[in-house]
C-alpha positions in Angstrom: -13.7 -29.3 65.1 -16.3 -31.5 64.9 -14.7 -34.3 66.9 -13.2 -31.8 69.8 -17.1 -30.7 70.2 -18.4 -34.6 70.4 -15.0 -35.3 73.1 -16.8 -32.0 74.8 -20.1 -33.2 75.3 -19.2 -36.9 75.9 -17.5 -35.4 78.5 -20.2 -33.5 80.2 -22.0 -36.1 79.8 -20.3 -38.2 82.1 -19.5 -35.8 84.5 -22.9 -34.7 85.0 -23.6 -38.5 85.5 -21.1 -39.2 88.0 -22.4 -36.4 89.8 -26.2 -37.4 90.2 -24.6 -40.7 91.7 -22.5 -39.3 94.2 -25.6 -36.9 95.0 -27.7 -40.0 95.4 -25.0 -42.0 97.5 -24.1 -38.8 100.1 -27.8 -37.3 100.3 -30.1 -39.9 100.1 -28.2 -42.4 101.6 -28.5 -45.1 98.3 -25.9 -48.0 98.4 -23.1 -47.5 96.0 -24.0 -50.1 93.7 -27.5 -48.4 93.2 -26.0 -45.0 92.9 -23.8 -46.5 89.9 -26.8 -48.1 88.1 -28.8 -44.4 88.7 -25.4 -42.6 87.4 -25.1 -45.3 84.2 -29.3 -44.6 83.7 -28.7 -41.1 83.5 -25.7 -41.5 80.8 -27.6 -43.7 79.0 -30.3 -41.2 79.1 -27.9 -38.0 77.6 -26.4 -40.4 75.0 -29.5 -41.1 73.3 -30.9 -37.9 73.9 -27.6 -36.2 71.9 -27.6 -38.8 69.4 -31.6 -38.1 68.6 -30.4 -34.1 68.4 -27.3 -34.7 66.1 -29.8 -36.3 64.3 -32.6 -33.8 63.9 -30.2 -31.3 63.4 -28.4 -33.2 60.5 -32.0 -34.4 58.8 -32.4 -30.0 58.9 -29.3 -30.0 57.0 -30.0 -32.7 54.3 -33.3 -30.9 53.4 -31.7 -27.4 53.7 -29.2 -28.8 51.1 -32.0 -30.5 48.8 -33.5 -27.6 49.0 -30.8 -25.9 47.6 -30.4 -28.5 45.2 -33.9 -27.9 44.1 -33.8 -24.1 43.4 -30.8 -24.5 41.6 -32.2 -27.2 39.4 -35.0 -25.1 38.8 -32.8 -22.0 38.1 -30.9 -24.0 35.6 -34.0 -25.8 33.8 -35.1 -21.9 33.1 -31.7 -21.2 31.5 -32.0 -24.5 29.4 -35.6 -23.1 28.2 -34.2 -19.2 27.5 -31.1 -20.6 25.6 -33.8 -23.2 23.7 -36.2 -20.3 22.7 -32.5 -18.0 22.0 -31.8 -20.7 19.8 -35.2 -21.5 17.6 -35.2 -17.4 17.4 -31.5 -17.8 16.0 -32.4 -20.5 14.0 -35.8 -18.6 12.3 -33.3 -15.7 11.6 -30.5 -17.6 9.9 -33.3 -19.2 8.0 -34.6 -16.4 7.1 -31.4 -14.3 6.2 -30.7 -17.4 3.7 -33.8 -17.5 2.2 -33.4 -13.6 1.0 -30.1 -14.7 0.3 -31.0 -17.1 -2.1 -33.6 -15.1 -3.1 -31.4 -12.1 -3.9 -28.8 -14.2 -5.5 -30.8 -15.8 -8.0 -32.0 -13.0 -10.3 -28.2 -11.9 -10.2 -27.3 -15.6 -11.3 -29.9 -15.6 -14.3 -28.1 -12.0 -14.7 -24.5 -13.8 -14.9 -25.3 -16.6 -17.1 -27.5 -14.2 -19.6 -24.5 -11.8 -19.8 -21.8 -14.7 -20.0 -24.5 -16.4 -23.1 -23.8 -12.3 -24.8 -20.4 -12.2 -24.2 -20.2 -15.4 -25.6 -22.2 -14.5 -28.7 -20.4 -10.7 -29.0 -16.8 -13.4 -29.5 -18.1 -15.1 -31.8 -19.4 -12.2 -33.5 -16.4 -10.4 -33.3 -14.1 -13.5 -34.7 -16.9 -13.9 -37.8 -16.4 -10.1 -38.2 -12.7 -10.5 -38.0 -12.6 -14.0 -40.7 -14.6 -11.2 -42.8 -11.8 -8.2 -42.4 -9.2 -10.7 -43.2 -11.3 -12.3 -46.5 -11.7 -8.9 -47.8 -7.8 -7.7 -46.9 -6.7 -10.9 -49.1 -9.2 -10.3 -51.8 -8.0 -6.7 -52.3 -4.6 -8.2 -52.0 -5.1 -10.2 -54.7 -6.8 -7.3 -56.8 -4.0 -5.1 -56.1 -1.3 -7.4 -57.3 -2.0 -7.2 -61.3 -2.5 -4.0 -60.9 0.6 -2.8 -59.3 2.5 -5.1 -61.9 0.6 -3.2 -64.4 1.6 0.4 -63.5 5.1 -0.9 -62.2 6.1 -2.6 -65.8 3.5 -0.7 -68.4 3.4 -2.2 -72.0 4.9 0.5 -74.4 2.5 1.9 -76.6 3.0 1.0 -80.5 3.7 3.6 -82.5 0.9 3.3 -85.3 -1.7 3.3 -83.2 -4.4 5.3 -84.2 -4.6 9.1 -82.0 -8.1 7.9 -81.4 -7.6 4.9 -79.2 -4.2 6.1 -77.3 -6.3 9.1 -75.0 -9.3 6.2 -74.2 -6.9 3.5 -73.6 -5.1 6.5 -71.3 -8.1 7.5 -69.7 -9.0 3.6 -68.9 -5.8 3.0 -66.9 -5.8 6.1 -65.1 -8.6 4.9 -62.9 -6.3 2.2 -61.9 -2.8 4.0 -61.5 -4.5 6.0 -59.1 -6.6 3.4 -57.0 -3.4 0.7 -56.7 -1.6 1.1 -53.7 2.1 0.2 -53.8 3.4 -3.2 -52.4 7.2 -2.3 -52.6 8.3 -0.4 -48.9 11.9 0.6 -49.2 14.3 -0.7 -46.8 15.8 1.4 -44.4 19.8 1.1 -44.9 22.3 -1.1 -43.1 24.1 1.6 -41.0 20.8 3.4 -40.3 20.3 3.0 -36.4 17.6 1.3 -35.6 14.6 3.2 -33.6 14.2 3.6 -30.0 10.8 4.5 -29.2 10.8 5.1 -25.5 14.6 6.3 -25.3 15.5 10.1 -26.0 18.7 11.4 -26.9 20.1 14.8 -26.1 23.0 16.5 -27.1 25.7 14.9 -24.6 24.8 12.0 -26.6 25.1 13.1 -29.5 26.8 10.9 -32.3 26.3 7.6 -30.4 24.1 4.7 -30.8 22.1 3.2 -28.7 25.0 0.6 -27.5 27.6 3.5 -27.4 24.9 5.5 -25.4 24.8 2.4 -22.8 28.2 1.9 -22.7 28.4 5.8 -21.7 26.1 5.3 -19.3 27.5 2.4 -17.6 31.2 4.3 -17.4 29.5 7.3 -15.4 27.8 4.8 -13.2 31.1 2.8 -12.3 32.8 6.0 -12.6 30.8 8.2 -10.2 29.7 10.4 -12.6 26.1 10.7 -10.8 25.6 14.4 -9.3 22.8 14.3 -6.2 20.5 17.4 -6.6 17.7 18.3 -4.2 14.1 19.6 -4.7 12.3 20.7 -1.7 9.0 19.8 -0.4 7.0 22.4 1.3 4.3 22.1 3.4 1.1 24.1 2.4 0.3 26.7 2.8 2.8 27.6 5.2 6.1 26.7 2.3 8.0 25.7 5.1 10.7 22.8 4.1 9.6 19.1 5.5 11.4 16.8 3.2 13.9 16.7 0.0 13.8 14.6 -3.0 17.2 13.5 -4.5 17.1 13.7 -8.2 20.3 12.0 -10.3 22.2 14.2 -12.9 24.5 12.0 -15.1 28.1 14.0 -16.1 28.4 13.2 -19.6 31.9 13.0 -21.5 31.5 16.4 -22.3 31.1 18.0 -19.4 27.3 18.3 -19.9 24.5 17.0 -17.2 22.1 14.8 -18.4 18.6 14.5 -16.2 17.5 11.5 -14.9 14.8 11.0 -17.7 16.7 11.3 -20.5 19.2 8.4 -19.2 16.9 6.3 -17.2 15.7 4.5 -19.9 19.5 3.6 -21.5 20.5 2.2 -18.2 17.0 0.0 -17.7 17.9 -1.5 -21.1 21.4 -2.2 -20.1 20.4 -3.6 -16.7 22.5 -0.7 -15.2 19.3 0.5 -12.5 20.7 -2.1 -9.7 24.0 0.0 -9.4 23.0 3.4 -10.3 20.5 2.6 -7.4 23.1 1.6 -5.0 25.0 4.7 -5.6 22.1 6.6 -5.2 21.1 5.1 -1.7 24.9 5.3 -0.5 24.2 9.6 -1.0 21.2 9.6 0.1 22.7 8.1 3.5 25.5 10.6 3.3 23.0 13.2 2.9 20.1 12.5 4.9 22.8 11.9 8.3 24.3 15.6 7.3 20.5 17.2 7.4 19.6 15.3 10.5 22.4 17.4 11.9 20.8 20.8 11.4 17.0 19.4 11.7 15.5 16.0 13.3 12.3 16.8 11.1 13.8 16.5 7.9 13.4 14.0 5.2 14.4 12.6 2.1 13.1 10.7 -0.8 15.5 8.5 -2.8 14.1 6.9 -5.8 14.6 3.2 -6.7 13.8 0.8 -9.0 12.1 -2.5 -9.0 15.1 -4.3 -10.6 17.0 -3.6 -7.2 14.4 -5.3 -5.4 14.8 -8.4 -7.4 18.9 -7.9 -8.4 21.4 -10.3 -6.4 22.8 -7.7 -5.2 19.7 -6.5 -3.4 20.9 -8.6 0.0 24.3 -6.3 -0.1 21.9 -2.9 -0.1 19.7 -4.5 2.7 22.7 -5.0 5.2 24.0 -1.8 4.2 20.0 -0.2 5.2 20.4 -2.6 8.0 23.8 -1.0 9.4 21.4 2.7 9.3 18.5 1.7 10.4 19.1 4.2 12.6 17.8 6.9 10.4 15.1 4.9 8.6 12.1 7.3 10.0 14.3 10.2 7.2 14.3 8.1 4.4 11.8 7.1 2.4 12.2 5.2 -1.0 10.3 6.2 -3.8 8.8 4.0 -6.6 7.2 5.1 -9.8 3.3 3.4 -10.5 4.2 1.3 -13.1 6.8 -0.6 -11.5 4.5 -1.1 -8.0 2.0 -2.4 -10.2 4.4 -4.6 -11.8 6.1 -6.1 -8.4 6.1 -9.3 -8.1 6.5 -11.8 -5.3 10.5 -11.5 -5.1 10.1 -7.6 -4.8 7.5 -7.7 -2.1 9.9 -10.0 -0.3 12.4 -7.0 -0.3 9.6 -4.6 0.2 8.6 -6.6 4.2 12.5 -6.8 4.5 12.5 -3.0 4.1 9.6 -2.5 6.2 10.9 -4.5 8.9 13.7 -2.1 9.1 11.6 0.7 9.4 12.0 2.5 6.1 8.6 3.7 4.6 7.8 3.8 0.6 6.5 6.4 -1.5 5.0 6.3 -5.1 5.4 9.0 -7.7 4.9 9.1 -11.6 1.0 8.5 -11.4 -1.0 8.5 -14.3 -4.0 8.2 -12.5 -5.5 7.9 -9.4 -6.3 4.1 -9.2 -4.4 3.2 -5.9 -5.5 0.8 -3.0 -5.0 2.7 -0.1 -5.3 -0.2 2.4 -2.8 -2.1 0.3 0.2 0.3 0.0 -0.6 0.9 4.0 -0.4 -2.5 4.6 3.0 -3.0 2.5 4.8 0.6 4.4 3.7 3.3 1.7 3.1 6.4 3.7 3.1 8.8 0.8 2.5 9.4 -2.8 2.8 12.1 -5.6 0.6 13.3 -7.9 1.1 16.2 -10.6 -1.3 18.8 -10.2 -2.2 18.8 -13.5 -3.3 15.0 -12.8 -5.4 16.2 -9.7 -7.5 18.9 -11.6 -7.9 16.6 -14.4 -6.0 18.6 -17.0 -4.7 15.8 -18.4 -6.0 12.6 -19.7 -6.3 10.0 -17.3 -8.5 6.8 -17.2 -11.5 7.2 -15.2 -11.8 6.3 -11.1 -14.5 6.3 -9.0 -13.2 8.6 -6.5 -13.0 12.4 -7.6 -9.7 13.9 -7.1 -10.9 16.4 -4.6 -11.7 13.6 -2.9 -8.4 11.3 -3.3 -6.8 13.3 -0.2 -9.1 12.2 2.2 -9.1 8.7 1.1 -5.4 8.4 1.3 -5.3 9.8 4.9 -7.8 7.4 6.6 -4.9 4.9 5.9 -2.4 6.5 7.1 -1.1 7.9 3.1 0.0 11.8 2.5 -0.6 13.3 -0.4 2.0 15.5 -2.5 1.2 17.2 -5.0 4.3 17.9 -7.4 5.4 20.0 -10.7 3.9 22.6 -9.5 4.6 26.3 -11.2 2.4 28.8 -10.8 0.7 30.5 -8.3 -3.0 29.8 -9.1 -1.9 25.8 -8.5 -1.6 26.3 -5.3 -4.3 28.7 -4.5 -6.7 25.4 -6.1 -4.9 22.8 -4.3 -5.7 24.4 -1.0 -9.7 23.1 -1.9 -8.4 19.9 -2.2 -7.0 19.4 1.2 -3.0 18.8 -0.2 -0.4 19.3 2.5 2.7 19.1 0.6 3.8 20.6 -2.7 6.8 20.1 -4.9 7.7 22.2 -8.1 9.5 24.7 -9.8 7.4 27.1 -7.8 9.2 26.6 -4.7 12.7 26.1 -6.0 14.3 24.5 -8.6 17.0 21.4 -7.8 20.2 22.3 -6.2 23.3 20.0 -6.7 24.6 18.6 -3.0 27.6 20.2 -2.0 31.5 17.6 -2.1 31.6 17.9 1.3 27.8 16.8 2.3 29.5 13.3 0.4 32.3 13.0 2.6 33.4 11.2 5.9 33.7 14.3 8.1 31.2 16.2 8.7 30.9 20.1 8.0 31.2 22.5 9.9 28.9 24.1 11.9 27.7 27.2 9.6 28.4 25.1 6.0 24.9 24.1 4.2 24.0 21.2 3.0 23.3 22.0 -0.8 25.1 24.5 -2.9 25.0 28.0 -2.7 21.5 29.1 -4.2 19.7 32.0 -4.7 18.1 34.2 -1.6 15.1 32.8 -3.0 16.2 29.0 -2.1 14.6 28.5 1.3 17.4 26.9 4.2 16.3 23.3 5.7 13.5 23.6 7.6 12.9 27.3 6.6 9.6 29.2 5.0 9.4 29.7 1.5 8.6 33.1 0.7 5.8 33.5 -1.5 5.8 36.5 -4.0 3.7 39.4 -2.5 1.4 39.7 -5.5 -0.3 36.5 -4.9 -1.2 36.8 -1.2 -4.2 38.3 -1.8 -5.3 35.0 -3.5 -4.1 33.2 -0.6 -6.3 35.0 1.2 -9.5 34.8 -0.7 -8.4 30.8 -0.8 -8.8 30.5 2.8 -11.5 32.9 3.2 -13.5 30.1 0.9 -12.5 27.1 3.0 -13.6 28.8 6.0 
């Protein structure tokens, strides 16, 4: 552009030039030669005129530019100086913020090392009261021995002694008869069988050891001897059906059923949990794809146990989840307290694989209510079950700094629902409404119904079958209301009355 404007005016230039010379030549009669040299004069006199403009005007753009340059310079020496006095303030603060640090942090390290000097000297106290138990134990030890040889082995008394030293030499070892204590504990015969603490026996078991008692346990497993019963769980206070817990009853030889508590504990010592679990999962799949049939807002809770997660066989059970992931969001697996306590790394390995599935976790069987929320959030637990004797602090619990009332709350702002279970009276409910529970489990409600043959089989039933066996009118259908006896609505009443 700025070349076309230059050919322009070099243009005009010399056309205005030429003309002045042929003005001069045909008007006032000037010889060509001298109207050349006035034409050429005249060019010469435009050029330098344009060169002296192009120069003016591009000495105004050179300032106009420093000028800019300037400003700018200026602009950004003041931002240098407000990030400089931003900085020292910064720098003050920090300062500042570590010397109350420091200063906070010292008492509580004099603290620290005063109380680790006490602990110290409350261990060694405790071991020099401990050498002391043990001194004295041995010493009476060694008192008690001649003693007990003395009243065990007595020395007959001589038939001509006199009648006046036999009752004093009576009344001298009396003293010591009584205060001896005996060092001789019977032992328990050979075919007596030996004691099982944790294990209960019931009648279907009646007559076996504890190996025979295995053994039976491990033929139902690989028998199929496991009956699936469901417990409802109601929503509160409205009673209305959400999810179902499957509960195992073992068949025994004689036709009895044996709960899941009373076997459990024969088939953990027997390493039997892995496939009893995988039986139980295989029903639960059968079950839970029957119930999605008659409600899409169903669930149900199948219980598991941490040897499964860290079994061989656990990869087997994952690709058989994987193959129904399909109906993940209705199945939750349920693990007591002890054993998520106990998990290891292996078992939160199978744990993320779960999770990555989409299958959510539940924990039951709490003793108390020491949970971290954000924890079991962040490994998939959605929900977990208390008794309600547990949430009223009817029963002896260690103590937590949250109170119970409160424990709902805290497990919803991550995402956790609370459920409160073995519930059997009235009055239970009408206090867990203060305490913000949504779900209930229990007696109350209904008792466990055993899964009908046909919920376990390929085809499905037809359209008017149930799920679960035939129950009483008072069994609520899926998704349906509990009723709730007529004599207690009143209560319900003055319960939500209170809360309002």
């Amino acid at each position: 552009m700025v070349r076309i404007s230059a050919i322009f005016i070099a243009t005009c230039m010399v056309l205005i030039a030429g003309s002045v010379g042929v003005v001069l030549y045909l008007r006032f009669g000037l010889t060509g030669a001298e109207s050349a040299l006035a034409a050429l004069g005249v060019f010469t006199a435009l050029a330098v005129y344009n060169a002296i403009a192009a120069r003016k005007a591009d000495r105004l753009e050179a300032s106009n530019q420093i000028a800019n340059l300037a400003r700018g310079s200026g602009d950004l020496a003041r931002q240098l100086a407000e990030f400089g006095r931003r900085l020292s303030t910064l720098e003050v603060r920090v300062d500042s913020v570590i010397d109350r640090a420091l200063a906070t942090a010292q008492p509580l390290a004099a603290e620290i090392e005063e109380l680790s000097t006490l602990v110290k000297q409350l261990a060694d106290s405790v071991a020099a009261h401990e050498a002391a138990i043990n001194n004295v134990v041995a010493a009476n030890e060694q008192r008690s021995q001649p003693a007990a040889a003395a009243v065990a082995a007595p020395t007959p008394a001589a038939p001509a002694m006199a009648p006046a030293i036999a009752p004093a030499a009576a009344a001298a070892a009396a003293p010591i008869a009584v205060a001896a204590p005996p060092t001789a504990v019977p032992m328990p015969s050979s075919d007596a069988p030996s004691p099982v603490p944790r294990e209960r026996k019931v009648a279907a078991f009646a007559g076996l050891d504890r190996d025979g008692i295995i053994a039976a346990v491990r033929r139902a497993i690989e028998g199929s001897k496991i009956d699936l019963y469901l417990q409802p769980v109601v929503t509160l206070p409205q009673r209305k059906v959400r999810y179902y817990e499957a509960l195992s009853r073992l068949k025994a030889d004689n036709g009895d059923l044996v709960a899941a508590e009373d076997f459990l504990d024969y088939a953990e010592a027997g390493s039997l949990m892995p496939g009893l679990d995988h039986l139980a999962v295989l029903r639960c799949v059968q079950v839970v794809r029957r119930l999605l049939l008659k409600n899409r807002d169903i669930g149900l809770f199948c219980n598991l146990s941490s040897a499964t997660l860290a079994d061989a066989a656990f990869l087997k059970l994952l690709e058989f989840l994987d193959a129904n992931r399909a109906i993940a969001p209705a199945l939750v697996l349920e693990f007591t307290q002890s054993a998520v306590r106990a998990m290891g790394p292996i078992e939160h390995e199978s744990l993320a694989a779960l999770a990555e599935r989409g299958f959510r976790f539940s924990v039951d069987n709490l003793t108390d209510l020491r949970l971290d929320a954000r924890e079991l959030n962040e490994r998939g637990f959605r929900f977990v079950k208390a008794p309600a004797a547990l949430l009223f602090n009817r029963v002896s619990v260690v103590s937590t700094d949250i109170h119970p009332a409160d424990f709902s709350d805290l497990l919803g702002r991550f995402g956790i629902d609370l459920i409160a279970d073995r519930i059997e009276t009235e009055s239970t409910v009408v206090d867990l409404l203060d305490y913000d529970v949504r779900f209930g489990q229990g007696l109350l409600f209904s008792a466990p119904r055993p899964v009908r043959l046909e919920a376990l089989q390929g085809d499905p039933p037809a359209k008017d079958s149930p799920l679960t066996a035939v129950a009483p009118p008072e069994m609520p259908a899926v998704g349906a209301p509990a009723a709730a006896p007529p004599g207690h609505l009143a209560q319900l009443a003055r319960a939500f009355s209170r809360r309002v």
